[in-house]
C-alpha positions as CSV (number, residue, x, y, z in Angstrom):
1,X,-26.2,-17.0,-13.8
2,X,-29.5,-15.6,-12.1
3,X,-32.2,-14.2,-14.0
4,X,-34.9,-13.0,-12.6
5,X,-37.0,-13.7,-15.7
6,X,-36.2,-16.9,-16.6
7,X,-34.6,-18.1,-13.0
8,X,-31.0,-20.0,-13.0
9,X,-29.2,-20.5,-16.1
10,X,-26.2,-22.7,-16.5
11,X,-23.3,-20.3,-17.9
12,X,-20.7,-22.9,-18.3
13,X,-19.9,-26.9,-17.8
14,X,-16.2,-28.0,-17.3
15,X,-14.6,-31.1,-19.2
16,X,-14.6,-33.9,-17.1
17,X,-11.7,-33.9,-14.4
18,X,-10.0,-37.0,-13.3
19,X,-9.9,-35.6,-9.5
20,X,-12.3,-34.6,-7.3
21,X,-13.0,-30.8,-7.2
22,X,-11.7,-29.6,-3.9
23,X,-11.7,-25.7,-4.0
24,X,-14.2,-23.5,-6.3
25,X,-13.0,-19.7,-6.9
26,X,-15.6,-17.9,-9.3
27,X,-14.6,-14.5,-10.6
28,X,-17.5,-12.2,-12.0
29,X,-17.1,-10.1,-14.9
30,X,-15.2,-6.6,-14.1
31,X,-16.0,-3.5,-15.9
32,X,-12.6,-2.4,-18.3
33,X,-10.5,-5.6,-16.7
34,X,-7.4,-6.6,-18.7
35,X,-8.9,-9.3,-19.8
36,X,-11.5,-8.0,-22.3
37,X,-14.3,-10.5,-22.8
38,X,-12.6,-13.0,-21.0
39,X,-13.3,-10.8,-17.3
40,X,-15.1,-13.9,-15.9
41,X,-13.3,-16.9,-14.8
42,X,-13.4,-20.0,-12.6
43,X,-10.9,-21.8,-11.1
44,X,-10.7,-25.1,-9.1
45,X,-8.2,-26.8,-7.5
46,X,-7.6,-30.1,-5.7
47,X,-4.4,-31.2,-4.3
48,X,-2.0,-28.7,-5.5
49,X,-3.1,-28.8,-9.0
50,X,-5.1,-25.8,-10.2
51,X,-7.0,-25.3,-13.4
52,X,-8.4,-21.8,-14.7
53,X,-10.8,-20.8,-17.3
54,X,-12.0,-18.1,-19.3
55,X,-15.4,-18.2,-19.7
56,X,-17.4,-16.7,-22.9
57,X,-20.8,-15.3,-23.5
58,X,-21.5,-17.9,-25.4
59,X,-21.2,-20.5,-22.6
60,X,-17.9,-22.1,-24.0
61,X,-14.7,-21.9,-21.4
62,X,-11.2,-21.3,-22.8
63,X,-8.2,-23.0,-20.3
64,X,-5.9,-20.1,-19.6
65,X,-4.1,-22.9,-17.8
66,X,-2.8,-25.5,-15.3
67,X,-1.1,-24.6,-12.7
68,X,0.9,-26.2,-9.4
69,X,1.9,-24.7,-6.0
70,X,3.3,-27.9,-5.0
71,X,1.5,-28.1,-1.9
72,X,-1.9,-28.4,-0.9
73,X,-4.2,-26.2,-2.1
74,X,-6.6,-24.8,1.1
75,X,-7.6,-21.4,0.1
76,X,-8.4,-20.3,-3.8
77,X,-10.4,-16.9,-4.2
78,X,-10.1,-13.9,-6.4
79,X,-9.0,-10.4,-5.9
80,X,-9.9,-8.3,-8.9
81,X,-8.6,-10.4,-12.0
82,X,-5.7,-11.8,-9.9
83,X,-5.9,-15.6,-9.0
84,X,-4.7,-16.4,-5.3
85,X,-4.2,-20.0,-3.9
86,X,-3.0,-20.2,-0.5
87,X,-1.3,-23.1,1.6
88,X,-1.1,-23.2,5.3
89,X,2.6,-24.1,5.0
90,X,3.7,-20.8,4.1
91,X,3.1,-20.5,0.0
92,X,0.8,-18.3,-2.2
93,X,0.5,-18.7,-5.8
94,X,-0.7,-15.4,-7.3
95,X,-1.4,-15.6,-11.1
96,X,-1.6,-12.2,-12.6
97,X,-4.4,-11.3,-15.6
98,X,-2.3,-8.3,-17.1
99,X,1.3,-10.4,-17.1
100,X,-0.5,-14.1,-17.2
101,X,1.9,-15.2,-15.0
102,X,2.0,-17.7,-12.3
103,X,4.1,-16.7,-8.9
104,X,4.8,-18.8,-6.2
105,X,6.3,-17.1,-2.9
106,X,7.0,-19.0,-0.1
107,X,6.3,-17.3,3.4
108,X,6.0,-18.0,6.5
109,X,3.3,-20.3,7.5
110,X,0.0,-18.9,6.6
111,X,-2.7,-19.1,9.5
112,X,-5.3,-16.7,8.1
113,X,-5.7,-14.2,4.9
114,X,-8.4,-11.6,3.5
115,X,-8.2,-9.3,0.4
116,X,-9.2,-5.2,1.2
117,X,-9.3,-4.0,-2.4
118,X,-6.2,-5.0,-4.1
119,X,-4.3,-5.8,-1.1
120,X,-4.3,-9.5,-0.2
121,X,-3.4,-9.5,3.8
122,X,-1.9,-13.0,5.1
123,X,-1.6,-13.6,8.7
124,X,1.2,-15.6,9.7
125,X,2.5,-18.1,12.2
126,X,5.2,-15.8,13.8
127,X,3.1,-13.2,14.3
128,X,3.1,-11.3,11.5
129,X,1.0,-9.7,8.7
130,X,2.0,-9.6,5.6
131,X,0.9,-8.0,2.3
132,X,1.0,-8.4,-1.1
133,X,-0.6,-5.4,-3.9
134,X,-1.8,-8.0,-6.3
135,X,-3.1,-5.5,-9.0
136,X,0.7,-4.4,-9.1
137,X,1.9,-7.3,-8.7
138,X,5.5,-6.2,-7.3
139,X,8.5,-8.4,-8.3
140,X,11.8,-7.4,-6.3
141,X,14.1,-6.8,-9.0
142,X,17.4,-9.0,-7.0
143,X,15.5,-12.2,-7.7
144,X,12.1,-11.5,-9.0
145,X,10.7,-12.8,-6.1
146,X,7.0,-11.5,-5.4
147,X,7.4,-8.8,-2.9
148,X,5.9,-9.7,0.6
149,X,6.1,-7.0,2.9
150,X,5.7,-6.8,6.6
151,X,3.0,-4.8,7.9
152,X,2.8,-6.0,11.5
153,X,4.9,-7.7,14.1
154,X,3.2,-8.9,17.7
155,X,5.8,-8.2,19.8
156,X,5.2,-11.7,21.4
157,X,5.1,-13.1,18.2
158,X,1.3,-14.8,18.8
159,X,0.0,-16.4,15.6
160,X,-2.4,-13.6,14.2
161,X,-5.1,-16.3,13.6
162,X,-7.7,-14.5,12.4
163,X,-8.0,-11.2,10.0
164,X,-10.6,-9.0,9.2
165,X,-9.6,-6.1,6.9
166,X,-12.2,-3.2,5.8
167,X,-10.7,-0.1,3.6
168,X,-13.1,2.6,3.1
């Protein structure tokens, strides 16, 4: 935490982890979130092995828990409350603050991703985009499978490699 008064402070410490920390995600505290006084979180991950905390005022952290996508872990990030890890082989884990559950969807094979409000936008292999309304979080009620819907097809089918999303 920055003050400008006193300069950095050190708002929380984490047990000691038996792996090394591969991917940080830090989540700052939102005004009226679902979560009450537990709106700021932090979450690493290493391997496919994710760990998230509440964190408190007081500088304590509460585990809300440990979670697995089963494959590597290369993207973790935040979109409002909602926890997001990403592999390139074509899985998202989406853990959801209001339900406090943990999803995993498999997709097609991820090549790029970016959040536009509470849309996370995944850019896929086969030329596709994909999204996702996390704050929703939309199950399909056949097999409570998140719901991944397709926004864009290239015709070709060209990897869409890179996004860049920006919702006024």
């Amino acid at each position: 935490r920055m003050k400008e008064t006193s300069g950095w402070q050190q708002v929380f410490s984490s047990p000691r982890l038996d792996w090394v920390i591969e991917r940080v995600a830090l989540n700052a505290k939102v005004l009226g979130g679902a979560l009450g006084d537990h709106d700021k979180m932090v979450a690493v991950a290493s391997c496919s092995e994710i760990i998230l905390w509440a964190l408190q005022a007081d500088g304590n952290g509460s585990e809300i828990g440990v979670f697995h996508l089963g494959v590597p872990v290369e993207a973790l990030f935040f979109v409002g409350n909602q926890l997001i890890a990403t592999s390139h082989t074509g899985k998202i884990g989406v853990w959801n603050a209001v339900t406090k559950h943990w999803q995993i969807q498999d997709v097609v094979p991820i090549n790029s991703y970016d959040a536009a409000g509470t849309f996370l936008l995944l850019g896929c292999n086969n030329g596709s985009i994909y999204y996702v309304d996390v704050q929703k979080f939309p199950l399909r009620m056949k097999d409570n499978d998140l719901l991944v819907t397709e926004l864009y097809r290239d015709p070709t089918e060209d990897a869409v490699t890179a996004l860049s999303v920006y919702l006024t």
